[in-house]
Structures are given as structure tokens and as C-alpha cells.
C-alpha positions in Angstrom: -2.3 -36.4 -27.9 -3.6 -37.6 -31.6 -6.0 -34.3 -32.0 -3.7 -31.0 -33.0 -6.6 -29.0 -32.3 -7.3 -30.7 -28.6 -3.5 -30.2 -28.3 -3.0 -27.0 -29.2 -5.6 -26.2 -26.5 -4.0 -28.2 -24.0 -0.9 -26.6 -24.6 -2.2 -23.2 -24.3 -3.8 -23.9 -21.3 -0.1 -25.0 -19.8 1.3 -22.2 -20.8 -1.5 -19.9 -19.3 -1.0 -21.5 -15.5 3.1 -21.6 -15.5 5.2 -19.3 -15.3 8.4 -20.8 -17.1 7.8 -24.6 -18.5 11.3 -26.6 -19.5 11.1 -27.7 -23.4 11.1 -31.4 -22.3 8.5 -31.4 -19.4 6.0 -29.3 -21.9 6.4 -31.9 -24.2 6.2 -34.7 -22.0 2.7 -33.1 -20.2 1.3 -33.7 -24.2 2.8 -36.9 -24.9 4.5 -35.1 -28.6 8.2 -34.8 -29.4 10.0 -31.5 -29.0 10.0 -31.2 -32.5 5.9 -31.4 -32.4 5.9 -29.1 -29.2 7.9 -26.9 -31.6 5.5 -26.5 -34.6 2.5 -26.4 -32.1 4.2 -23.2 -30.4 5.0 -21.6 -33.6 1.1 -21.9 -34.3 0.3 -20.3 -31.3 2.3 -17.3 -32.2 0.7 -17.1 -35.7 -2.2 -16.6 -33.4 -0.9 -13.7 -31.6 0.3 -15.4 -28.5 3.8 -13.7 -27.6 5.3 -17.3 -26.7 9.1 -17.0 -25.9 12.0 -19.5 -26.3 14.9 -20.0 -24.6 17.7 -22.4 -26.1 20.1 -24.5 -24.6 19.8 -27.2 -21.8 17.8 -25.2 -19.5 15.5 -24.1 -22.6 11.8 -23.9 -22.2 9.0 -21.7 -23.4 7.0 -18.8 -21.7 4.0 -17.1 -22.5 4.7 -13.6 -22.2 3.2 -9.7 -22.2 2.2 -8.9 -25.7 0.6 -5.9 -27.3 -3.0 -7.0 -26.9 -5.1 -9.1 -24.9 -5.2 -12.6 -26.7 -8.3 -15.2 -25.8 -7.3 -16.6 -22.4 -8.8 -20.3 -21.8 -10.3 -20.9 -18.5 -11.8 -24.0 -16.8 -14.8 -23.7 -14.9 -13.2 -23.1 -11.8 -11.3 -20.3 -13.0 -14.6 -18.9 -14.9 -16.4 -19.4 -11.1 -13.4 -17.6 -9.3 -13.0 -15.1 -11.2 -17.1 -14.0 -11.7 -16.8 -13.8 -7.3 -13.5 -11.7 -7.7 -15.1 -9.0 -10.3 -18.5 -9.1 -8.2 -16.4 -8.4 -5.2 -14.0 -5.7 -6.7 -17.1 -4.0 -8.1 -18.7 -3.5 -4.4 -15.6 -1.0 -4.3 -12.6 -2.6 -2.0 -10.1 -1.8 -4.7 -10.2 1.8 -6.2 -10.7 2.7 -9.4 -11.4 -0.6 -10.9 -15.4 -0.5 -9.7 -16.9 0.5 -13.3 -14.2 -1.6 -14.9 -15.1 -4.8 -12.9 -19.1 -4.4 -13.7 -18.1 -4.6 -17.4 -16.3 -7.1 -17.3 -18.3 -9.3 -15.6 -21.2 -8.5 -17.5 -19.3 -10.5 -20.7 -18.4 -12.5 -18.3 -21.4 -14.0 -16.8 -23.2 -13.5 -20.6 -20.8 -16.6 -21.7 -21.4 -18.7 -18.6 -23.4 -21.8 -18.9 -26.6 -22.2 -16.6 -24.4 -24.5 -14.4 -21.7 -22.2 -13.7 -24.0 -19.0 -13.6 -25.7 -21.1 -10.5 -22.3 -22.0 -8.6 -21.4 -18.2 -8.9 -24.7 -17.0 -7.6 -24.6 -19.8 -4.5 -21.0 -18.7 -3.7 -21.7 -15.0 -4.1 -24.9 -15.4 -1.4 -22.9 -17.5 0.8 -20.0 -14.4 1.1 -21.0 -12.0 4.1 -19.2 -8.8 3.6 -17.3 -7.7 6.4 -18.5 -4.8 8.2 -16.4 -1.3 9.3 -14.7 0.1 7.7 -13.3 -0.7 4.1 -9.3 -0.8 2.6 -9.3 0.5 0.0 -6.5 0.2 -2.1 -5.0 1.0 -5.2 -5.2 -1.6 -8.2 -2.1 -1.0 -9.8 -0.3 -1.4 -5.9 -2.0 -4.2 -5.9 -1.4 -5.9 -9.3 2.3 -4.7 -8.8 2.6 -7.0 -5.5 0.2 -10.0 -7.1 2.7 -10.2 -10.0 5.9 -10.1 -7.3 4.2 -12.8 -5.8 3.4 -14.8 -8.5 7.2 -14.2 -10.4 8.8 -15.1 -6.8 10.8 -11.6 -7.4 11.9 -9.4 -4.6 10.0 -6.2 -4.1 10.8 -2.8 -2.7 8.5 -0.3 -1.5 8.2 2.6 1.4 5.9 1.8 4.1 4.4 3.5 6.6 3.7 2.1 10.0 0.7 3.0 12.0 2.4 5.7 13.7 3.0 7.6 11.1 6.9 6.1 11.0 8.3 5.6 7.4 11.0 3.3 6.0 11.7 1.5 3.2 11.1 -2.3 2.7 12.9 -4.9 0.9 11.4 -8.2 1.1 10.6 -11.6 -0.7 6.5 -11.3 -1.1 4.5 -14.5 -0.4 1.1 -13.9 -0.6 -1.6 -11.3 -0.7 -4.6 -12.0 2.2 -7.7 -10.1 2.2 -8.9 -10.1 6.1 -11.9 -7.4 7.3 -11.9 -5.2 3.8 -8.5 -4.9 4.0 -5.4 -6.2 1.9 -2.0 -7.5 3.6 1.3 -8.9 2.0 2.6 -11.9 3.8 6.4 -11.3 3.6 9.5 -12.2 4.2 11.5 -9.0 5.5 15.2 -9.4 4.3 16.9 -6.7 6.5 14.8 -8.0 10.1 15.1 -11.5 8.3 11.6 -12.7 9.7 8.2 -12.3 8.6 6.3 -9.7 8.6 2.5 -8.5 7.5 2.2 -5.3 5.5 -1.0 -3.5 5.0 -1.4 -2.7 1.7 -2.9 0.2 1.6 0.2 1.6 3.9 2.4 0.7 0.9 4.0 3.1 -1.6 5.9 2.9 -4.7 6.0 -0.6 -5.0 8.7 -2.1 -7.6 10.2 -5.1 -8.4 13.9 -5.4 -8.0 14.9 -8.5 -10.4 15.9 -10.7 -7.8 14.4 -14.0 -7.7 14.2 -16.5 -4.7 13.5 -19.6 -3.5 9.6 -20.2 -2.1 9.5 -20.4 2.0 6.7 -21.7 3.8 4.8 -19.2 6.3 4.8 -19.9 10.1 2.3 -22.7 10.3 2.3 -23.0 6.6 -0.7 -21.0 6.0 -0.7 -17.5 5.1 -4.2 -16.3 6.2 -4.1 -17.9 9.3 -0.7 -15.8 10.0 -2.2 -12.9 8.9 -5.1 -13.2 11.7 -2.5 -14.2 14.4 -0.5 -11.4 13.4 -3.0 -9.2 13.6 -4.5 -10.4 17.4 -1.1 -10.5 18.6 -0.6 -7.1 17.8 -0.3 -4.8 21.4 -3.4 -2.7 21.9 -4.0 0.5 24.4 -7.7 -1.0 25.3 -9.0 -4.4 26.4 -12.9 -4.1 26.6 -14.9 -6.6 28.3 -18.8 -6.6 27.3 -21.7 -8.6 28.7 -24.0 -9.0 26.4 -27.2 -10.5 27.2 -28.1 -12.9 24.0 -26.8 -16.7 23.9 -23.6 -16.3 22.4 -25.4 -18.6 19.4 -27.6 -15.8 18.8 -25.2 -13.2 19.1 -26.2 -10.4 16.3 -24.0 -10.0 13.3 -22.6 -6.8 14.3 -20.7 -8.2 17.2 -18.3 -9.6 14.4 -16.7 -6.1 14.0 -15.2 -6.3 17.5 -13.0 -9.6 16.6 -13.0 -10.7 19.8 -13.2 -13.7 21.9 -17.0 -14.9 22.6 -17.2 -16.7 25.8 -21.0 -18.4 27.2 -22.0 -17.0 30.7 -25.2 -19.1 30.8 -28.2 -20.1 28.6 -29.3 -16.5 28.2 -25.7 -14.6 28.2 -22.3 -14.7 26.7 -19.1 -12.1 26.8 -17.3 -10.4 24.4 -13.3 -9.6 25.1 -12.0 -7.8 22.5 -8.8 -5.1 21.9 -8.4 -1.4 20.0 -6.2 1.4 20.2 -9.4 3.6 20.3 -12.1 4.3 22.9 -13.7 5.4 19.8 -13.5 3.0 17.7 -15.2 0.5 20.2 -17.6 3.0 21.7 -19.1 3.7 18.2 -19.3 -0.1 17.4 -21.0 -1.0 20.6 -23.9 1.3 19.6 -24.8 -0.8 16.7 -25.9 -3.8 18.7 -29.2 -4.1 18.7 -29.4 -5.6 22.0 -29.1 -5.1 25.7 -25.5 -5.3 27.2 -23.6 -4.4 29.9 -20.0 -2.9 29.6 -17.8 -4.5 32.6 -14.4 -2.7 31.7 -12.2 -1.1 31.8 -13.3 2.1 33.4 -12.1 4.7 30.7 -14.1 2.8 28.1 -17.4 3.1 30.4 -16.4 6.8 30.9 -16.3 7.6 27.9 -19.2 5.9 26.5 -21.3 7.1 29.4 -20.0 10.5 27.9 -20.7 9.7 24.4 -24.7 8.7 25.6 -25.1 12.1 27.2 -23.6 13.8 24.5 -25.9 12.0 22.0 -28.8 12.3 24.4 -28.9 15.9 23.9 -28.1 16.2 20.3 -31.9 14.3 20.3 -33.3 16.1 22.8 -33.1 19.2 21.0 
């Protein structure tokens, strides 16, 4: 690469997206000696870029943690992504970042061409929130088990179960999925050596423990889709069955809190089988619908929302 200035770029943009590059592969990704990869690095530090060597025959270079924020270079799909992630964060699913995320996107989206600003707005109106109830979880748990993932280093924590049960967790994080407002860690459990889902805002104390490991692939390969299985295959005190009487193409956004299974009855009709530990939980959601249904099963559920109705019946009537 002829241009130093077009290089130096290009390198800084390597060293942004990789965690540890080897001295010969960096210099063979900009087509310069070692010797030129050398001087160009020793720029970048002049800059205030904390670039670190290692020497030797597994030698590379790394950008690391310095004392200040340096200019960070991003593409336009990194610019895109990360305008959704700070609009997103400052709607309040992770705490205390809310003010911090408005901010930032404000310089953000000032910079942005007219091209860019458009793809952010079409993504951001395509996004329907979930509705329920939100995770919320705390940004420094959650930066604590991004950078895990990222480093491939094994983290410890104490986690409660939904129970109320505690233990502590060693395991070999994968990836962080963000399913229905709330956060999980795809893992790989060392002591139950399996994998496991973790919600995050059930986790405690998170640290890093130094130990590094080699990347394994997720049942099926795909860690959201694990996640949701996970998640449905989990055993439930209540299977509700619901009639509701829309076509199941017209079935109201609300119904999407139950994250059931939508089956047609005919063209007028379609049914809803969905699980929760609570009679609450899907007595309360039911009432949202803003259409007419029938609750088939099972009998506690329609007991206790014929209960419910009364009580709320009253309340109204005076």
C-alpha cells in the first residue's frame, strides 16, 4: 500500500477489529515489510494509540487500554450499528447508561452522512420493542461479560437461579443474546460440562479469571436460536390454551407477550398455547387483548381469571 496516510489508516482500522494480530500477518494484510509495519506502529503511538509489541516468533501487536479515549475509525456499518445500539440503550434496557447513550448519539448522528442518518432511521422504525416487562441490567455486568466474550477468557460469577438458589459459576462465555428485554450469556458450564443460558440480570460479581480457551460452537451453531429453545424448553407450572377469535394473521400485537404457539381454527379463529409459572402473569396479559376470546384451559387459569373479572368488576362499580 503506496499511500502512508491510506496505510496508516488501514492499519488502525486492523488493529481496532482484532484482538492480537501476529507481526507477519499484519504486515502481509498491508502488503509492507515488517520493518514498514514497524515505523507505521511507532506513528500510531506518537498519536496516542497504546499499541503493544510482543517479540519473538509468536510476536505481534495489540492495541490496548490507554489513559484516554483515542479517535476510533468506523465503517459505515459500524457507524449504523452502533447509532441502533445507543438509540436502544437510551429507551432504558441497560441501567444507568440512559443519559449517557442520548449524548453520545447526539455526536453521533451530528457526523453521519444523509445516507447513513436514513439506514439508521429505516432500521430504528423497523425494530418493535418487545412488550412486558423489561431486564434491566447493569452496564458494567454487562461490559464485564461482553469483554470475557470477546477475550475468549473464562469468567466467574455467583448466580442465582429462579428459585432463589445460589451458586457460583465458572464457565467459558460465548455470547451475550438479547431475547424479550432481557439479556442472557450463552455458556459453556465447566463443572456440569454442558451448556447453559444465564440471565444476566441474575448474575453477580462477574470477573475474569485469566484463563483462555479455545472457541466451541453452540448446539445448532447459533446462539440466539439456543437461547429461545432453551428458554421454551424450560418446565412450566401452567399450560394455557386460549381461543381467540381473530384470523391468526390478524392476531393483535399483544398476543406476542404470551410466546406461544399460534395455531388456525378456521377463517375467522386461531389458538394460542402458551406456558408460565404464574396464573398471574397470563391472567394479566390476557386482559390486554383487545379482542374477544375464549379461555379453554386449564381450569385454575379460568378460575382464577373469572376471579380476577369480579374482583375488577367491583373496583369499577364503585
Amino acid at each position: 500500500m503506496a499511500d502512508p496516510t491510506a496505510r496508516m489508516l488501514r492499519l488502525l482500522s486492523l488493529l481496532q477489529t482484532h484482538r492480537f494480530w501476529p507481526g507477519g500477518e499484519l504486515a502481509s494484510e498491508l502488503t509492507v515489510s515488517e520493518r514498514t509495519l514497524r515505523r507505521d506502529v511507532d506513528r500510531l503511538r506518537e498519536l496516542g494509540y497504546p499499541v503493544a509489541a510482543a517479540r519473538g516468533a509468536g510476536g505481534g501487536y495489540q492495541l490496548q487500554a490507554g489513559s484516554q479515549l483515542p479517535p476510533l475509525l468506523l465503517d459505515d456499518d459500524d457507524a449504523v450499528a452502533i447509532a441502533v445500539g445507543l438509540r436502544t440503550a437510551a429507551g432504558g434496557t441497560i441501567a444507568g447508561i440512559e443519559e449517557a447513550s442520548v449524548r453520545a448519539l447526539a455526536k453521533l448522528e451530528q457526523v453521519l452522512p444523509p445516507g447513513l442518518r436514513r439506514r439508521v432511521q429505516a432500521l430504528q422504525d423497523s425494530i418493535v420493542p418487545s412488550l412486558g416487562e423489561a431486564g434491566t441490567v447493569d452496564g458494567e455486568v454487562l461490559a464485564t461479560i461482553a469483554q470475557a466474550c470477546r477475550d475468549q477468557e473464562r469468567l466467574r460469577f455467583a448466580y442465582r437461579r429462579a428459585d432463589g438458589t445460589e451458586s457460583e459459576r465458572t464457565v467459558e462465555p460465548h455470547r451475550l443474546v438479547a431475547h424479550h428485554r432481557r439479556w442472557y450469556l450463552v455458556a459453556w458450564d465447566a463443572r456440569r460440562s454442558d451448556w447453559r443460558t444465564f440471565r444476566v440480570d441474575r448474575i453477580g460479581d462477574p470477573a475474569g479469571s485469566g484463563g483462555r480457551f479455545a472457541a466451541r460452537r453452540p448446539p445448532g451453531g447459533d446462539a440466539a436460536a439456543y437461547v429461545r429453545s432453551s428458554i421454551k424448553a424450560r418446565p412450566t407450572r401452567h399450560e394455557a390454551v386460549v381461543l381467540v377469535h381473530v384470523p391468526a394473521a390478524e392476531l393483535p400485537r399483544e398476543a406476542t407477550w404470551f410466546r406461544g404457539e399460534v395455531e388456525p381454527v378456521d377463517e375467522r379463529s386461531c389458538r394460542i398455547r402458551t406456558k408460565a409459572d404464574g396464573l398471574a402473569w397470563l391472567t394479566v396479559h390476557l386482559a390486554f387483548l383487545e379482542c374477544e376470546y375464549r379461555i379453554e384451559g386449564p381450569p385454575e387459569l379460568v378460575a382464577f381469571a373469572a376471579a380476577h373479572a369480579g374482583r375488577l368488576a367491583r373496583s369499577a362499580a364503585g
